[in-house]
N, C-alpha and C positions, 0 to 999 in steps of 0.2 A: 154606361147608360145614365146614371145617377148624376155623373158629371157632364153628363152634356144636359141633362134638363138643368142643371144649376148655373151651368153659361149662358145657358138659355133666358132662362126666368132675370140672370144678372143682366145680359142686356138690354131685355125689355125695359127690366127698371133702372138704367140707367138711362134708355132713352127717354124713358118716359117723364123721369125726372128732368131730366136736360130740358125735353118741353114745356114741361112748368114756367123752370126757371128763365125760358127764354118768354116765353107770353109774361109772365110777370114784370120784367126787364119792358117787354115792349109796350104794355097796358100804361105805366105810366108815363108813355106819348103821346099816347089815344084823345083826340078829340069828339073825334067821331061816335057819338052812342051807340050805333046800329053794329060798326067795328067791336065795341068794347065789350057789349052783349055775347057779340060771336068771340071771342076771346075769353069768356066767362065759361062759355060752353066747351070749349076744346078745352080749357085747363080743367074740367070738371072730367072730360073723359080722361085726360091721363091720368087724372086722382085716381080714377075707378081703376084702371089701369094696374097701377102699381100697387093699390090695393087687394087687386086680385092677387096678384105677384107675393105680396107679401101673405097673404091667407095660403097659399100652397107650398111656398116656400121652406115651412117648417116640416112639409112632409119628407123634402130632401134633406136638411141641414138645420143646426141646431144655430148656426149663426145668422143675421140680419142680411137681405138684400144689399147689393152695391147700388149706390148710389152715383150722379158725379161725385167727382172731390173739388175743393175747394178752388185749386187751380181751375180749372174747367170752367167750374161757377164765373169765376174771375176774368177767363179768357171770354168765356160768353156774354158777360155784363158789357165790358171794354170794347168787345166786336162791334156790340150795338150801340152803344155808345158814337165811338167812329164814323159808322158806318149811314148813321142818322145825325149828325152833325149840323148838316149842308141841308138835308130833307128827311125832316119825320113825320110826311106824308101819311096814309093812309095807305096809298099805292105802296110808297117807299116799305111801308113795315110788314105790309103784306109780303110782300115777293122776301124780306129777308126771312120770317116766318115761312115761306114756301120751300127756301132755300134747306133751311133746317130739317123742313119737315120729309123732304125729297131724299136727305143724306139718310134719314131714318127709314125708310122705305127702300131703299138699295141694299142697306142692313141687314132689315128685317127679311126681306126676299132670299138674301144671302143665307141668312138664318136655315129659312125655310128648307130650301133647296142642299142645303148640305146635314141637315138633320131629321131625315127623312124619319128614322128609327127613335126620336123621342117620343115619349110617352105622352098618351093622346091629348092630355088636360095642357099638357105643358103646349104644346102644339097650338092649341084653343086657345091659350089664350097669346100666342107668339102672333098668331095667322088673326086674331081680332085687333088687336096692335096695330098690325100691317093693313089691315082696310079700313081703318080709325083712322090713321095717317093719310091714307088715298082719298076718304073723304074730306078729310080736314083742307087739303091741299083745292078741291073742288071748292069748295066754298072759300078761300083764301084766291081763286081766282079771282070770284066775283068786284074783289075790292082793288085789284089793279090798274 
């Protein structure tokens, strides 16, 4: 049980990091103020995110949450890069922001559904993750 809240909590906050680092990576393409604003706010929920993550964390384990690693960092900096080359639209960074945000919700859902028996905190805050990301992606429509 111990160790399923600990896969648990690690990959929230690895997603949650991954988000950061991918609005951070997309922010400075942003023209758009109204975009930039809303990109302020979604990195502010995964802070809170992973901060939760990290305040419960030591109830399981005496070591630090997983973060991505370095590679990751690096594959996701380069993807956007790439990928906004040609167009680093508003549209464009939206929908690769969407894209991300969609793989982290197939996860989380994942998560949920195969960890029925973690303990309730850890659950709260795997399943607030998962409807952070559902809203995120609603409001990341708007700019397509």
């Amino acid at each position: 049980m111990e160790n399923q809240n600990l896969n648990i909590l690690d990959e929230v906050n690895k997603g949650a990091t991954m988000g950061m680092d991918a609005i951070s990576y997309v922010a400075e393409k942003v023209s758009d103020n109204d975009f930039k604003e809303v990109l302020d706010t979604e990195y502010s929920k995964y802070k809170k995110i992973s901060q939760r993550v990290n305040d419960l964390y030591s109830d399981y384990s005496m070591k630090e949450p997983h973060e991505t690693n370095a590679m990751n960092k690096m594959m996701t900096w380069y993807g956007i890069q790439m990928k906004t080359m040609t167009d680093d639209s508003t549209s464009k960074l939206s929908e690769l922001l969407m894209k991300g945000t969609n793989m982290g919700i197939i996860e989380g859902r994942r998560l949920i559904n195969e960890n029925a028996n973690a303990s309730s905190d850890v659950k709260n805050i795997l399943n607030d993750f998962v409807v952070m990301q559902e809203d995120s992606v609603e409001t990341l429509k708007k700019y397509l």
